[in-house]
N, C-alpha and C positions, 0 to 999 in steps of 0.2 A: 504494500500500500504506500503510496508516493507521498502522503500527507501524515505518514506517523515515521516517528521519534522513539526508538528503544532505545532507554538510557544502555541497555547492556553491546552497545556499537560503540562506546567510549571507553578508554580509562576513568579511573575516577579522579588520577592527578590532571586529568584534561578537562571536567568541569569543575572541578576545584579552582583551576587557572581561570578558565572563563568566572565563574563566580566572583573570585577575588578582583578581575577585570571590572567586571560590570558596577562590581562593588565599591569598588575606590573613584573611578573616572565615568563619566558617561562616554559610553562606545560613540564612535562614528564612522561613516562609508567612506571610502575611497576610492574614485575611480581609479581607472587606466592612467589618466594625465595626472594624477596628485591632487586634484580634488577632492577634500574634503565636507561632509554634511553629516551634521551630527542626529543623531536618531530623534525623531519626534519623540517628546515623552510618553504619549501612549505607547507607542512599540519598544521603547526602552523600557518599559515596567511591563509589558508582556515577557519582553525577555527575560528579564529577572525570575519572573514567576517561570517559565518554561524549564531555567537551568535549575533551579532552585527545586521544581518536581523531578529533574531528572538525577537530579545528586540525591534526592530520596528512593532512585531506582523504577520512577514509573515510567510508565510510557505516554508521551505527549501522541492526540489527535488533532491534527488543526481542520476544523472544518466550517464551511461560512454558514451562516445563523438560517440564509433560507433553502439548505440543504435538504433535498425530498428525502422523507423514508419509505420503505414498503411498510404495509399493514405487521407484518414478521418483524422487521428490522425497529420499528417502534414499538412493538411489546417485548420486544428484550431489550431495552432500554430501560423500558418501564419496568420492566422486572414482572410481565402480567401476561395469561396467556393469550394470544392472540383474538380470541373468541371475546374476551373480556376487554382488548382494547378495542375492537368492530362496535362493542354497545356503546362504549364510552364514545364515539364516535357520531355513532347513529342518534345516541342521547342529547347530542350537541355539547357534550365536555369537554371535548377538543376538536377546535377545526380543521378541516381535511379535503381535497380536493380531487377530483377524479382524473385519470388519463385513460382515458377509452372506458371500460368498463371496474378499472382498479381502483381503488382508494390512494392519497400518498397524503403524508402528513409532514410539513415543515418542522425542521429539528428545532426553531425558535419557540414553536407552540408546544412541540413535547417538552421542554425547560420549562417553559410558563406552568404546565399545568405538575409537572412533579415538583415546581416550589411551590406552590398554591399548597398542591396533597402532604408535602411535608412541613408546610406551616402550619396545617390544618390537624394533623397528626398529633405536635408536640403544642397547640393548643388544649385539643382532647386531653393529652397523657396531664398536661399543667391541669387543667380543672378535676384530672382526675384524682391527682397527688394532695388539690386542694381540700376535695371531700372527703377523701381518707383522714389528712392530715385533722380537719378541725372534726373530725368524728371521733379523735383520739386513739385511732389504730394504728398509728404509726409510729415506730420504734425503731431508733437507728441506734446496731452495733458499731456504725464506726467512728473509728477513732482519729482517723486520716492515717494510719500509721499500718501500710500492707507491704510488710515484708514478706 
């Protein structure tokens, strides 16, 4: 895949180096003739975060925000069976588009709606820790201290 990054194609003293670079000076381009252009700061602080995931050993996908997926390729993202993203679909929970007779759903609207679902998630779990909490069932062994 031409748009991913395994950090395990590097040394680790070779993003170390880059790190350290990025870290101390803001990078800049160089042409052919000696011209120099220093990196907008949007793309110098992508960079940072890209080497900075990759010295933690992951792997970067760069992909643009109105990237189609299939109906497949968006429930495993979502982490949901297929069948179950098609209702979510159908339901109007996420928008989605057709080509010829397929569905395809923009990678920007799958982001939108799994931060909606995991805002909505650790709201649930906070009201739920709430009602525990002032019902008096809640008991914490710890101590901060897990050796």
């Amino acid at each position: 895949m031409e748009h991913r990054i395994d950090s395990s194609q590097f040394e680790a003293s070779e993003i170390d180096a880059i790190l350290e670079i990025v870290r101390r000076k803001k990078p800049a381009l160089v042409d052919p003739e000696g011209h120099r252009t220093e990196l907008p700061e949007p793309l110098f602080k992508m960079l940072i975060h890209i080497v900075e995931q990759m010295k933690q050993g992951r792997a970067i996908v760069m992909m643009p925000e109105d990237e189609t997926f299939t109906t497949q390729a968006a429930a495993n993202f979502l982490g949901v069976s297929r069948q179950h993203l098609v209702d979510l679909l159908e339901d109007g929970n996420i928008p989605y588009h057709k080509v010829g007779s397929h569905r395809r759903v923009y990678f920007r609207d799958l982001k939108e709606y799994a931060g909606n679902r995991d805002a909505n998630r650790r709201k649930t779990m906070d009201e739920l820790f709430d009602e525990v909490n002032k019902a008096g069932k809640y008991e914490s062994d710890y101590t901060g201290d897990e050796r």
